[in-house]
MOPAC internal coordinates of N, CA, C and O (Angstrom, degrees):
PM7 1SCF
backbone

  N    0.0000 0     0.00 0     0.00 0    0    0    0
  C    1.4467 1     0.00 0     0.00 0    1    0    0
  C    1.5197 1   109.38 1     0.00 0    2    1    0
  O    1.2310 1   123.95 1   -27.44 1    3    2    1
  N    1.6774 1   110.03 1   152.56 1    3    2    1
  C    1.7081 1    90.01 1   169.38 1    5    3    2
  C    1.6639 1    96.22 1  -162.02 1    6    5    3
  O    1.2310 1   124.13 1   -17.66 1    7    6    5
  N    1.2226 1   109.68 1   162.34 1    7    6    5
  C    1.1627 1   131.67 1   163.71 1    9    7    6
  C    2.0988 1   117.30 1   -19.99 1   10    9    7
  O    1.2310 1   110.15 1   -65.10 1   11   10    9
  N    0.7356 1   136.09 1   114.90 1   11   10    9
  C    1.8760 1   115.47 1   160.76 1   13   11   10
  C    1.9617 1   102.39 1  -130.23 1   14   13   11
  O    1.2310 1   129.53 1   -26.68 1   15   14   13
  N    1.2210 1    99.24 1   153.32 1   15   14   13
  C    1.4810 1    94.70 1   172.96 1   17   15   14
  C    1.3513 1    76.01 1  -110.65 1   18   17   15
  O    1.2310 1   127.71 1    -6.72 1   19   18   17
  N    1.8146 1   102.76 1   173.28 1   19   18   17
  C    1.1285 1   140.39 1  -176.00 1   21   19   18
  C    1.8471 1   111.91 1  -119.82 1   22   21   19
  O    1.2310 1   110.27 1  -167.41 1   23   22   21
  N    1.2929 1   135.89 1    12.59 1   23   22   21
  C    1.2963 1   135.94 1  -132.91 1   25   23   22
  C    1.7622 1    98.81 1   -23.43 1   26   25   23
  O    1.2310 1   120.27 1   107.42 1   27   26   25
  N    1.3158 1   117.09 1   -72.58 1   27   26   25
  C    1.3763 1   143.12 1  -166.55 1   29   27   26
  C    1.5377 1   107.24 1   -31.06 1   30   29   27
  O    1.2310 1   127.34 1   154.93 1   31   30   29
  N    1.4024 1   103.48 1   -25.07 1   31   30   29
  C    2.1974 1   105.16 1  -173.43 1   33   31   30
  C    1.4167 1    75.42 1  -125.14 1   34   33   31
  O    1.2310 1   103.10 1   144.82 1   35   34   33
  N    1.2330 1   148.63 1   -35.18 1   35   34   33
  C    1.5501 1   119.16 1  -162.39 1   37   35   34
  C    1.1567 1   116.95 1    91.04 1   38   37   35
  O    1.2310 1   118.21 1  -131.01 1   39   38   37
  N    1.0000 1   121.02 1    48.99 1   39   38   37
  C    1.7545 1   117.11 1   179.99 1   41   39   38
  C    1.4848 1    99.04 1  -155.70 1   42   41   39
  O    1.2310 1   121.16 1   -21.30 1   43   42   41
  N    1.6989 1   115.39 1   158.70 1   43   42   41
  C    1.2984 1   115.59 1   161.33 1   45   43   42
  C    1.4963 1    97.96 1  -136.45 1   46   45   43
  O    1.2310 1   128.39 1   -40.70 1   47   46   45
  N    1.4769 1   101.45 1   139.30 1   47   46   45
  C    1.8573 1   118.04 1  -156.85 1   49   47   46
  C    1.7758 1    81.80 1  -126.42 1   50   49   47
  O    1.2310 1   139.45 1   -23.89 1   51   50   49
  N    1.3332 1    79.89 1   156.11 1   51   50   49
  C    1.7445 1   119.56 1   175.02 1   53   51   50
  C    1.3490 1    94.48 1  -140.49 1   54   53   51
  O    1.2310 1   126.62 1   -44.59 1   55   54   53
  N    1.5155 1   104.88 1   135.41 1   55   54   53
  C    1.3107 1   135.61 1   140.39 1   57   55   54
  C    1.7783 1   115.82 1   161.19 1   58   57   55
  O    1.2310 1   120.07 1    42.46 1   59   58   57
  N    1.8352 1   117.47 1  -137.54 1   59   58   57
  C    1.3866 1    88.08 1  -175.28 1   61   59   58
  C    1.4759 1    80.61 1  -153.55 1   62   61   59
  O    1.2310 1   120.20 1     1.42 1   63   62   61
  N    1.7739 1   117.22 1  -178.58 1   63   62   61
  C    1.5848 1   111.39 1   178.97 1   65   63   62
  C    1.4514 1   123.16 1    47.10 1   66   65   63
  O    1.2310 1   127.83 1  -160.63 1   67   66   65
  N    1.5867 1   102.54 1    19.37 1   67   66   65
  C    1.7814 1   105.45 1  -174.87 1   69   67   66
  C    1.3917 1   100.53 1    79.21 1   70   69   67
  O    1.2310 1   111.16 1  -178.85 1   71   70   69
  N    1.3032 1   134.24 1     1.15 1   71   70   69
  C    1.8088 1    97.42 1  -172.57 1   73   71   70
  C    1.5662 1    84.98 1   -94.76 1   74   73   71
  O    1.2310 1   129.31 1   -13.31 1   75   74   73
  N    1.6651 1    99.67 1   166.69 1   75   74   73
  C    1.3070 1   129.53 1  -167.91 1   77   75   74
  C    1.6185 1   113.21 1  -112.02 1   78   77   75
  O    1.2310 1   122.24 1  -102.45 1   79   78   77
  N    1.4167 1   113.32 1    77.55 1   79   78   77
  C    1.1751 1   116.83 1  -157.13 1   81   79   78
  C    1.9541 1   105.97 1  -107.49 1   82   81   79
  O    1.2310 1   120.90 1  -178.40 1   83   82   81
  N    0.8359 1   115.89 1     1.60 1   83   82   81
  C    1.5829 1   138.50 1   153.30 1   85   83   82
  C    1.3724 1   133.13 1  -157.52 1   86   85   83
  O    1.2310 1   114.52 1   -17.71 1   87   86   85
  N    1.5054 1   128.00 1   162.29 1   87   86   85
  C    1.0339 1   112.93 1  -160.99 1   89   87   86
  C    1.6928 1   106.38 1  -170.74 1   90   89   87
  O    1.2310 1   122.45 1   -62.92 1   91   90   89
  N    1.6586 1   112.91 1   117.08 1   91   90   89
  C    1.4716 1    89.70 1   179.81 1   93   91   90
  C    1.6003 1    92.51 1  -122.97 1   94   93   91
  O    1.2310 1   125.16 1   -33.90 1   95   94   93
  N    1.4662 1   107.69 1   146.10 1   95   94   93
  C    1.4598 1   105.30 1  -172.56 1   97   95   94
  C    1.4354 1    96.09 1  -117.08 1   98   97   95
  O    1.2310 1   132.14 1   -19.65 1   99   98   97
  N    1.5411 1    94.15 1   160.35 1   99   98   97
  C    1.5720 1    88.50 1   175.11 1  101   99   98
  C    2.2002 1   104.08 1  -174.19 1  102  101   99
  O    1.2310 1   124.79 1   -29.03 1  103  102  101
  N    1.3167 1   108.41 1   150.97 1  103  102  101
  C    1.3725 1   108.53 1  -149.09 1  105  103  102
  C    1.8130 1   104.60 1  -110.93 1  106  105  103
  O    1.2310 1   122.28 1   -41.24 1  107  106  105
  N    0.7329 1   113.23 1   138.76 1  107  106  105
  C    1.8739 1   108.55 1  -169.86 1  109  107  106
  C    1.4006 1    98.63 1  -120.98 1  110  109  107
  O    1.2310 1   125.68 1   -56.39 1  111  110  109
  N    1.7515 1   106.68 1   123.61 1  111  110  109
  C    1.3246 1   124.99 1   159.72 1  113  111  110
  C    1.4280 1   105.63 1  -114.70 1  114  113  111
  O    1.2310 1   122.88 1   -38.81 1  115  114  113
  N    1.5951 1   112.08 1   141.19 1  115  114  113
  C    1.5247 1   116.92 1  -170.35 1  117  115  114
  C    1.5720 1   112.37 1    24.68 1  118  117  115
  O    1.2310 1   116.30 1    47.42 1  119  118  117
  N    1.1810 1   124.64 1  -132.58 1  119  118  117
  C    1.4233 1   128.53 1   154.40 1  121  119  118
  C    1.3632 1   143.13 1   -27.96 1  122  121  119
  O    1.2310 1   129.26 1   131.18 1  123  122  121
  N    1.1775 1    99.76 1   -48.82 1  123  122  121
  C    1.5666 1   109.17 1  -179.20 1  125  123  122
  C    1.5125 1   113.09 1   -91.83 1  126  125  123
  O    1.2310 1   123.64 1   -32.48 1  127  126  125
  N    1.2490 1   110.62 1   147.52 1  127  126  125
  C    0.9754 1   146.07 1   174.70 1  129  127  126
  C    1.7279 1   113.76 1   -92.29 1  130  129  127
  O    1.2310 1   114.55 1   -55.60 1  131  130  129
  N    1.7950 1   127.94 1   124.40 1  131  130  129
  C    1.2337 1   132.38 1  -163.81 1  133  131  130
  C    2.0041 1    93.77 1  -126.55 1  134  133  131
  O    1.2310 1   128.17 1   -81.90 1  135  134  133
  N    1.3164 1   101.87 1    98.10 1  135  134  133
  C    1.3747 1   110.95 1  -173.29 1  137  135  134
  C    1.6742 1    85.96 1   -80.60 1  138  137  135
  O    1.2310 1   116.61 1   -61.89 1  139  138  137
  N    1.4185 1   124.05 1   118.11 1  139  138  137
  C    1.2292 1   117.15 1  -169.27 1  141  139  138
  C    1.7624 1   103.04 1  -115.46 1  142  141  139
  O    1.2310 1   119.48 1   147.15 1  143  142  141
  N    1.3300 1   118.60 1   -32.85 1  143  142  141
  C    1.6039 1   107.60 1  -163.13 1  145  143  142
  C    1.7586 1    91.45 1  -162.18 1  146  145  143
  O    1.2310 1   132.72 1   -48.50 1  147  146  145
  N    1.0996 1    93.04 1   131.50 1  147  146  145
  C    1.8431 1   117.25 1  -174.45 1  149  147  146
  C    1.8978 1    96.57 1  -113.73 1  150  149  147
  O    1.2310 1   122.18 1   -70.16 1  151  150  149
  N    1.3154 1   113.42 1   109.84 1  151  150  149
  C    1.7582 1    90.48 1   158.95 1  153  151  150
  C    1.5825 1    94.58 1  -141.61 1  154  153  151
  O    1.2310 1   120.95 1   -31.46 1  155  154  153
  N    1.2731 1   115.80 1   148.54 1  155  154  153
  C    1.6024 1   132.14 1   167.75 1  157  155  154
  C    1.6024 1    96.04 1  -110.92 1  158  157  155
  O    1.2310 1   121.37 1   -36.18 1  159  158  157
  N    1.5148 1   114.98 1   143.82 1  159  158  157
  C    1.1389 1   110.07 1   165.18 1  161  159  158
  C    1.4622 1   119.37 1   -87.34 1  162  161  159
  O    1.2310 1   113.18 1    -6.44 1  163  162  161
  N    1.5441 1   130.49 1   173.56 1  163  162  161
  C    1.2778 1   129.03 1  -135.44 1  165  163  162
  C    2.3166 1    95.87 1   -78.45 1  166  165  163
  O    1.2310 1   138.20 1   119.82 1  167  166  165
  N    0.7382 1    82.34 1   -60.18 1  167  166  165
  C    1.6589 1    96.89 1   153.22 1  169  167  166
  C    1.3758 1   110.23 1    22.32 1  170  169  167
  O    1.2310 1   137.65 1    96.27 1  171  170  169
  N    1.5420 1    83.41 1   -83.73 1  171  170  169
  C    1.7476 1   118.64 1   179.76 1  173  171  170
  C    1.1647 1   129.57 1  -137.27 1  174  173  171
  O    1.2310 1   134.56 1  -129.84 1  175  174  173
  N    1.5963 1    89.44 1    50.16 1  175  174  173
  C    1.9013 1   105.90 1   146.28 1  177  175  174
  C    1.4599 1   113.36 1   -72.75 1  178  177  175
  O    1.2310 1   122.50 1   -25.61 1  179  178  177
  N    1.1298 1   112.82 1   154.39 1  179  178  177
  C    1.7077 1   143.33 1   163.74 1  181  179  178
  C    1.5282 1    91.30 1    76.08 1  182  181  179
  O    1.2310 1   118.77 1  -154.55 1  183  182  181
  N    1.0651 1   119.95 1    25.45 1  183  182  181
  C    1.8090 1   121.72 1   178.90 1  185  183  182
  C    1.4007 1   123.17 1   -89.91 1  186  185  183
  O    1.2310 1   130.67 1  -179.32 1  187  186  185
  N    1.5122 1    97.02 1     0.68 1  187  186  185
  C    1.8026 1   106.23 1  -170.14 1  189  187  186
  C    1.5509 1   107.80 1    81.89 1  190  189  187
  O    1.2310 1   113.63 1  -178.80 1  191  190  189
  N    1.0439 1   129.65 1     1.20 1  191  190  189
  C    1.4966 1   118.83 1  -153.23 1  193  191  190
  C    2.0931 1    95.82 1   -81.56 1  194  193  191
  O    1.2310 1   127.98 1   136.69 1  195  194  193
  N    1.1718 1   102.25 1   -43.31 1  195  194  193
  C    1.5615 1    89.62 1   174.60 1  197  195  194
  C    1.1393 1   130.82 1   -75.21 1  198  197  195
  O    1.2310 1   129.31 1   178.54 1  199  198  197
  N    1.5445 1    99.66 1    -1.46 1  199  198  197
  C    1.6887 1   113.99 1   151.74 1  201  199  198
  C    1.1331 1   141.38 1   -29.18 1  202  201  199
  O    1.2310 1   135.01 1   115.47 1  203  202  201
  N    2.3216 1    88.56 1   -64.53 1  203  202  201
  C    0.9983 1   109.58 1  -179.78 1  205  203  202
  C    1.2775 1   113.70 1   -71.69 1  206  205  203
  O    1.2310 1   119.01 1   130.69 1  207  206  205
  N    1.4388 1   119.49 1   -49.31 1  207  206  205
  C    1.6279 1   123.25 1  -157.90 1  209  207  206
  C    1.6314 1    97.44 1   -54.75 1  210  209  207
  O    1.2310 1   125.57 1   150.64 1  211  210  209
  N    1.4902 1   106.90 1   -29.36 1  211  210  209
  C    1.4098 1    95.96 1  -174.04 1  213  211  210
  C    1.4235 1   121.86 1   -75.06 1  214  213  211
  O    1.2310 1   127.09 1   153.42 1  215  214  213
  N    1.2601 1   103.96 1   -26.58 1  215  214  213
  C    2.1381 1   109.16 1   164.36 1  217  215  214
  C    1.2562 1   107.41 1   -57.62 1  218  217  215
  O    1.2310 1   124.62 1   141.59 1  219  218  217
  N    1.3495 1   108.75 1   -38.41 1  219  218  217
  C    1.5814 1    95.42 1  -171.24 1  221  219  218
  C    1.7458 1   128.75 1   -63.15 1  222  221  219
  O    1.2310 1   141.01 1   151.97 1  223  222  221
  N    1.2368 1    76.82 1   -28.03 1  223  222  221
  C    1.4474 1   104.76 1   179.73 1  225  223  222
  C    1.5114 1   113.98 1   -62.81 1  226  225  223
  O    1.2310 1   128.84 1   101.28 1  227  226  225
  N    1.3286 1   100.58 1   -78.72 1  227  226  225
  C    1.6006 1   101.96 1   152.71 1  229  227  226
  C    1.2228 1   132.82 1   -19.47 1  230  229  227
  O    1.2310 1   128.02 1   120.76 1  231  230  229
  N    1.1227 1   102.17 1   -59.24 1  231  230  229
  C    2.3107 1   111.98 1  -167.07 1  233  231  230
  C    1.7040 1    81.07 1   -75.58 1  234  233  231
  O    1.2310 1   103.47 1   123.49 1  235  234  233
  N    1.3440 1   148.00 1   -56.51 1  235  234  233
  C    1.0831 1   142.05 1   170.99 1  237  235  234
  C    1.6189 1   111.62 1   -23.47 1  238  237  235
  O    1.2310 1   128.75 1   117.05 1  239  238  237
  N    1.3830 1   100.74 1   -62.95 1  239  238  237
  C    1.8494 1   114.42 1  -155.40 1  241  239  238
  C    1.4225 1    85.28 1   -58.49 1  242  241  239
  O    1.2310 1   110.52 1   118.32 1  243  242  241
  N    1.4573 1   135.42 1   -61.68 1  243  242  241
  C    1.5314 1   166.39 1  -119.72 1  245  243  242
  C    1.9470 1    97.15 1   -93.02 1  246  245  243
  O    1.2310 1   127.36 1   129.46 1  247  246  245
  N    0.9439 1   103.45 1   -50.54 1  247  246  245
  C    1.7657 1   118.95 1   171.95 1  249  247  246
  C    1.5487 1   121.09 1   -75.89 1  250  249  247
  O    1.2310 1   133.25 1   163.37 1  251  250  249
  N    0.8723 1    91.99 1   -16.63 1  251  250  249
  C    1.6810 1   116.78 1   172.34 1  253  251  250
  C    1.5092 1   136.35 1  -109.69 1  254  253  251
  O    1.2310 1   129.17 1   171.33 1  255  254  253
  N    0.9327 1    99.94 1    -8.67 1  255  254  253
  C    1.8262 1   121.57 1  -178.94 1  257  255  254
  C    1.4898 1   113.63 1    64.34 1  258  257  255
  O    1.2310 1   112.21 1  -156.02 1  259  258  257
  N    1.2648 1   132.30 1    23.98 1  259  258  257
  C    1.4119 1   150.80 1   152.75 1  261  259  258
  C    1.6567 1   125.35 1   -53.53 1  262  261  259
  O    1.2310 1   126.82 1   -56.80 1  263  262  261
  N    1.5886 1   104.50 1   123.20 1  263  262  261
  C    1.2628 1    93.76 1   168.65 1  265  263  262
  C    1.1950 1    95.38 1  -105.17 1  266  265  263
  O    1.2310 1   133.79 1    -7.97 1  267  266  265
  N    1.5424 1    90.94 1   172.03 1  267  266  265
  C    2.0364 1   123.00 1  -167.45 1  269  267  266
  C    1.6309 1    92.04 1  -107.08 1  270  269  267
  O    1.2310 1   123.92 1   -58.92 1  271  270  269
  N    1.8514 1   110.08 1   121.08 1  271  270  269
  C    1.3969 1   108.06 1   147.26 1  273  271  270
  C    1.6365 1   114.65 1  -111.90 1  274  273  271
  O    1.2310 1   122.30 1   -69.94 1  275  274  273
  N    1.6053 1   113.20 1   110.06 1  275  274  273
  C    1.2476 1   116.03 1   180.00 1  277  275  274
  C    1.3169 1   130.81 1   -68.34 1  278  277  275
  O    1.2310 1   120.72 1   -88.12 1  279  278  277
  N    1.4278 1   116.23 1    91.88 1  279  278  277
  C    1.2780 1   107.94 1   162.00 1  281  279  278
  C    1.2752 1   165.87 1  -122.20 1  282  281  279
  O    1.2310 1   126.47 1  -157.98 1  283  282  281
  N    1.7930 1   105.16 1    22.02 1  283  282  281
  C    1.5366 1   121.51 1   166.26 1  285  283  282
  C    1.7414 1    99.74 1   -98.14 1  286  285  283
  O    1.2310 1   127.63 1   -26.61 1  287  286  285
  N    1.4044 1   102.91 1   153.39 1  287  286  285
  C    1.7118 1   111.22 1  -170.57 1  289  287  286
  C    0.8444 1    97.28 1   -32.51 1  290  289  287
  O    1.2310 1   111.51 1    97.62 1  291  290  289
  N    0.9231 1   133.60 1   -82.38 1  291  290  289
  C    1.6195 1   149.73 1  -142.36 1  293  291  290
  C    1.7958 1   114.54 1   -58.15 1  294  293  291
  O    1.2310 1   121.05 1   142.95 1  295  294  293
  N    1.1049 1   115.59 1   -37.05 1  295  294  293
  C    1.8041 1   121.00 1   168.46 1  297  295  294
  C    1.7799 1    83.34 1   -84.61 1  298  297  295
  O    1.2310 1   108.84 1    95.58 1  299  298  297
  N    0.7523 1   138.49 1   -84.42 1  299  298  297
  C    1.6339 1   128.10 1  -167.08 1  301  299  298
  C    1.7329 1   115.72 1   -38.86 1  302  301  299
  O    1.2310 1   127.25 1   141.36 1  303  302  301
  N    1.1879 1   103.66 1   -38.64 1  303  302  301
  C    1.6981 1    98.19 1   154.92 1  305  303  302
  C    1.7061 1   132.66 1   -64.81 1  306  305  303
  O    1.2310 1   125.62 1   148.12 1  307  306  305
  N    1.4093 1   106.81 1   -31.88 1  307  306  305
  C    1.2343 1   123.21 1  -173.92 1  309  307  306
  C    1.8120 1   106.22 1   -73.29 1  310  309  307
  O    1.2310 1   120.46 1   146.60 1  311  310  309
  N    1.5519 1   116.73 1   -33.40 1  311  310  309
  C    1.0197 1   111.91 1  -164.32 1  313  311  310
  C    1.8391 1   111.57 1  -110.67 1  314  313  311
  O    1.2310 1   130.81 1  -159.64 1  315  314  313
  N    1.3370 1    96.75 1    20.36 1  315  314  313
  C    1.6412 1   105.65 1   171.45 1  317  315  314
  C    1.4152 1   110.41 1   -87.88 1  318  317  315
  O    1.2310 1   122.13 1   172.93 1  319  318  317
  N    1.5896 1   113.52 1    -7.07 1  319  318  317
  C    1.0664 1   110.34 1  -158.23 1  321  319  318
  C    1.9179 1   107.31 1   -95.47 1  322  321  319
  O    1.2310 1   129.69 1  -170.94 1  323  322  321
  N    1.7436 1    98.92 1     9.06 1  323  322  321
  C    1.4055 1   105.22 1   168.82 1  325  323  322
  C    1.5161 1   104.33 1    90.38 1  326  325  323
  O    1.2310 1   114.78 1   143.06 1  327  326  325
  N    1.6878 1   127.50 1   -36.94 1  327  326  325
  C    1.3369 1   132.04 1  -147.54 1  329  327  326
  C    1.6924 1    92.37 1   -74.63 1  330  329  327
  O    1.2310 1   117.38 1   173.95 1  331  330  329
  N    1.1307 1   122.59 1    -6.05 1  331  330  329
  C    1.4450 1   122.31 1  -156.79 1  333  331  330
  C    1.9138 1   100.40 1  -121.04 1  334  333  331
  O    1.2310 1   124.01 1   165.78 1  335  334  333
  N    1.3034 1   109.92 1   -14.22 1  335  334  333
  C    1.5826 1    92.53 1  -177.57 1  337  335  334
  C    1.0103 1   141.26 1   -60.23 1  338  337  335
  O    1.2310 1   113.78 1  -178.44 1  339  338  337
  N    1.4393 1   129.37 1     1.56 1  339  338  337
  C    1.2964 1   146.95 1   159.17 1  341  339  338
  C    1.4757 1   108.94 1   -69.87 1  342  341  339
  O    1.2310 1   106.27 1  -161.71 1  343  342  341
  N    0.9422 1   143.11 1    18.29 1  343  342  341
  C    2.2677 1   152.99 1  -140.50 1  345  343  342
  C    1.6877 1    85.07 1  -168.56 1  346  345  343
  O    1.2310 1   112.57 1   143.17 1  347  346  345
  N    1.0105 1   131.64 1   -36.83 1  347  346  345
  C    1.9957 1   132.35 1  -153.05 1  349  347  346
  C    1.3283 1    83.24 1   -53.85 1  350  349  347
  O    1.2310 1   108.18 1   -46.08 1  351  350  349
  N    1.0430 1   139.69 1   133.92 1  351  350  349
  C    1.6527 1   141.12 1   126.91 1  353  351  350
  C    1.7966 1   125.82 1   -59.01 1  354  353  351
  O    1.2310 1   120.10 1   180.00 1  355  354  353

């Protein structure tokens, strides 16, 4: 299985055979980046997988000169942790 972004819809999906087994979406105005909705299906929870989608996201934002505005729990949890304030919009 692996990681794909989508630039054109805004999302980067995990899974394989087309199924859509995670998914973090997220919406771009000028610069910033709007990490809007993270879901893994039940499957492969606690697997790290929204981990990943969320690096991807990152090394994306980061390679691109994008800031991150977090706003489903889960990117707003991820980025209290300081490791990300250089991405803060």
């Amino acid at each position: 299985m692996e990681i794909r972004h989508v630039v054109n819809e805004g999302f980067f999906i995990f899974g394989e055979n087309g199924d859509e087994l995670a998914k973090l979406t997220y919406r771009k105005e000028g610069e910033k980046l709007y990490f809007e909705s993270t879901v893994v299906s039940s499957e492969l929870r606690g697997q790290g997988i929204a981990g990943k989608l969320f690096d991807a996201g990152v090394e994306y934002a980061r390679e691109n000169g994008y800031k991150i505005v977090p706003v489903c729990s889960y990117i707003v949890k991820k980025f209290e942790s300081g490791e990300y304030d250089d991405l803060k919009a």
